[in-house]
C-alpha beads as a LAMMPS data file, in Angstrom:
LAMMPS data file: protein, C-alpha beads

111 atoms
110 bonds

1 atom types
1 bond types

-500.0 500.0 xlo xhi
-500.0 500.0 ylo yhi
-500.0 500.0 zlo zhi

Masses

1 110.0

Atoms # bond

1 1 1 -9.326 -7.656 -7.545
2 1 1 -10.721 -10.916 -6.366
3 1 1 -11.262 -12.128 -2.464
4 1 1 -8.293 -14.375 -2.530
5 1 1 -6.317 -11.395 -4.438
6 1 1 -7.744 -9.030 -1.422
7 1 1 -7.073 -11.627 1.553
8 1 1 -3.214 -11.776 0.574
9 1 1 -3.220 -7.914 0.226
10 1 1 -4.854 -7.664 4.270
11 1 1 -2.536 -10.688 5.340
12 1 1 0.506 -8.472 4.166
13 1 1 -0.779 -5.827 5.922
14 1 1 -1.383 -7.703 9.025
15 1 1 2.139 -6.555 10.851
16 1 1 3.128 -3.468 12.476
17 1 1 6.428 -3.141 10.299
18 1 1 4.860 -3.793 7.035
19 1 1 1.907 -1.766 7.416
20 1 1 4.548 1.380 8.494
21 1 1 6.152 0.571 5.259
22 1 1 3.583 0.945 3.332
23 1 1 2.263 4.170 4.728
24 1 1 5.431 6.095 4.392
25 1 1 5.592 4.431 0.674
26 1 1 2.067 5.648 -0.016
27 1 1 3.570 9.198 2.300
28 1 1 6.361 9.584 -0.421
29 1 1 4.119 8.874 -3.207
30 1 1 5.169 7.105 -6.860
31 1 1 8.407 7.752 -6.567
32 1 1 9.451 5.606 -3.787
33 1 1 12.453 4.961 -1.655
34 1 1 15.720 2.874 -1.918
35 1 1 15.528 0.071 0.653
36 1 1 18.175 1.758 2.883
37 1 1 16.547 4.811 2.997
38 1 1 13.139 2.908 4.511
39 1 1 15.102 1.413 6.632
40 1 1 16.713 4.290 7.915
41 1 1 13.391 6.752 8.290
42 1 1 11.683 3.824 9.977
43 1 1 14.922 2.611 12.191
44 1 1 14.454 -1.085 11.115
45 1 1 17.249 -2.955 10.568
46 1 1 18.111 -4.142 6.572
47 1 1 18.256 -7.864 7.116
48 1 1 14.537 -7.553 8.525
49 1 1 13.247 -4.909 6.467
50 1 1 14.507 -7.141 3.665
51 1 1 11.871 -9.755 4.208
52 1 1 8.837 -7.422 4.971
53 1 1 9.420 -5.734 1.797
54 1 1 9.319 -9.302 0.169
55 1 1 6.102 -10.138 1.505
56 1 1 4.252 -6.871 0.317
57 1 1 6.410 -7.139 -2.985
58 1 1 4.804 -10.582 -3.298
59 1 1 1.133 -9.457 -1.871
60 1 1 1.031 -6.778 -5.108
61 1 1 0.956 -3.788 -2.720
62 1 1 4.091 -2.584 -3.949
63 1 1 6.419 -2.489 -6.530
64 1 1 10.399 -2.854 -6.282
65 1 1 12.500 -1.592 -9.537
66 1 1 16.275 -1.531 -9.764
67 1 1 18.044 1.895 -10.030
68 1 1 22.164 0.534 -10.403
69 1 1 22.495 -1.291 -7.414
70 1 1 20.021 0.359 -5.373
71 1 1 16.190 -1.277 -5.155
72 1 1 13.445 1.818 -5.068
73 1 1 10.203 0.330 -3.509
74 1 1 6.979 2.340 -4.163
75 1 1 3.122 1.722 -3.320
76 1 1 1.071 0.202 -6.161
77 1 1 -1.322 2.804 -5.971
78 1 1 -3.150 0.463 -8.924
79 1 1 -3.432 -2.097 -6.445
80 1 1 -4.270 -0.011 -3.337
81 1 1 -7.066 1.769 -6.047
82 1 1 -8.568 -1.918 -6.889
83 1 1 -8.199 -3.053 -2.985
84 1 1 -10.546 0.093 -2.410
85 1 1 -12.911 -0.091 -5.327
86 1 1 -13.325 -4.042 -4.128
87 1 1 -14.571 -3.319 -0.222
88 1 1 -16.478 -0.524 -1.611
89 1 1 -18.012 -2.345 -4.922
90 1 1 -21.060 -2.903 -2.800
91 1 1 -21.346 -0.190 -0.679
92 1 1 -24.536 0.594 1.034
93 1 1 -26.627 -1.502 -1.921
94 1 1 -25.951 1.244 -4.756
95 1 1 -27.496 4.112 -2.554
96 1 1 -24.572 6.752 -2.969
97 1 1 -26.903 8.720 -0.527
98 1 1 -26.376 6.291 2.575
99 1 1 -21.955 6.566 2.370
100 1 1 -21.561 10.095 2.248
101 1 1 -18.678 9.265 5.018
102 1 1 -16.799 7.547 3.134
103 1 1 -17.264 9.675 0.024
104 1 1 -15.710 12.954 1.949
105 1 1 -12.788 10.830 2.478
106 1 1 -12.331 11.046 -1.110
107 1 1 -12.884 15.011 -1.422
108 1 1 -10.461 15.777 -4.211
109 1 1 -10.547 19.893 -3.605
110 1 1 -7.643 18.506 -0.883
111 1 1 -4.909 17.284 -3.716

Bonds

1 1 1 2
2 1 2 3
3 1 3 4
4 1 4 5
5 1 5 6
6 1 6 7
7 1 7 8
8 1 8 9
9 1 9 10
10 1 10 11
11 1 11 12
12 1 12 13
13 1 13 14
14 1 14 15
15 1 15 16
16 1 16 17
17 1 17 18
18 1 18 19
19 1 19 20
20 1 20 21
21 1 21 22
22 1 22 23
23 1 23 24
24 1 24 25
25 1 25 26
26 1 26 27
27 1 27 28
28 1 28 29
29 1 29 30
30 1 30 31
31 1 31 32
32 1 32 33
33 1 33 34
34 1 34 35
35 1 35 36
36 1 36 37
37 1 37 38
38 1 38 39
39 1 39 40
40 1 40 41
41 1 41 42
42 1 42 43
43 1 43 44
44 1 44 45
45 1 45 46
46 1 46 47
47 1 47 48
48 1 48 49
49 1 49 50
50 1 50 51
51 1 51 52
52 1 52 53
53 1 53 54
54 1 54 55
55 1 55 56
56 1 56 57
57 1 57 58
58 1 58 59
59 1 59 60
60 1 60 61
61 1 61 62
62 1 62 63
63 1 63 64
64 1 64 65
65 1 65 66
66 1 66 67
67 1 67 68
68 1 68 69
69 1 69 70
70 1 70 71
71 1 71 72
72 1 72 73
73 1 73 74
74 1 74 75
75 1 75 76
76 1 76 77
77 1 77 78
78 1 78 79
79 1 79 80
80 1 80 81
81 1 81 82
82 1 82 83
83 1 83 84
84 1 84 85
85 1 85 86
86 1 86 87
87 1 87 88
88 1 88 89
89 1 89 90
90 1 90 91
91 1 91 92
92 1 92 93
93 1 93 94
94 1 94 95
95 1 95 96
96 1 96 97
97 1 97 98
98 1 98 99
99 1 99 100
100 1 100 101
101 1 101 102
102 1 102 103
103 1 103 104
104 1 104 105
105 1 105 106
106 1 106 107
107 1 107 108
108 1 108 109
109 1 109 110
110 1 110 111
C-alpha cells in the first residue's frame, strides 16, 4: 500500500458510521453481513447505510459480493493487513526491541 492508497483508506474511516461498520465487519470476520442485516445490528437506516458502504467499498477496506439478491459486505482483511504493515514498515528504525507494545497487540496465543 502506497500513501495516497493509505490516505483514502483513513479518509473512509474518518466518520462515526463508517468506522462502526467496519468494526462489526472485521467483529463478524470473512464472512460478512447482508446490507440489511448491518443496518439492522447498527440501527442505521438503508438509504444511508447504502452510501457509507459505498465509500469504504470504494476506499478498498471492504469487499461487497452478491449472494441472489442480497449484497454480503465483509472487511478486506488483505487491505486492513497492508494498511498495518504500511504505518508499521518503519517502526522504531528496525529495532524490534523498542515496539514491544505494539508487538503484544499481535500475540497470536489469543486466536
Amino acid at each position: 500500500m502506497d500513501q495516497t492508497n493509505a490516505i483514502d483508506v483513513f479518509s473512509a474511516l474518518a466518520q462515526s458510521t463508517r468506522i462502526s461498520v467496519f468494526r462489526l465487519l472485521v467483529k463478524v470476520g470473512p464472512a460478512g453481513l447482508p446490507a440489511l442485516e448491518i443496518s439492522r445490528r447498527l440501527e442505521i437506516v438503508p438509504s444511508t447505510l447504502s452510501g457509507h458502504l459505498s465509500i469504504l467499498k470504494r476506499s478498498s477496506i471492504l469487499t461487497a459480493t452478491r449472494h441472489q439478491r442480497e449484497i454480503h459486505y465483509a472487511a478486506n482483511l488483505g487491505a486492513v493487513n497492508e494498511l498495518i504493515r504500511f504505518l508499521l514498515s518503519d517502526c522504531c528504525g528496525g529495532q524490534i526491541s523498542n515496539c514491544s507494545d505494539i508487538l503484544s497487540l499481535l500475540d497470536v496465543t489469543n486466536v
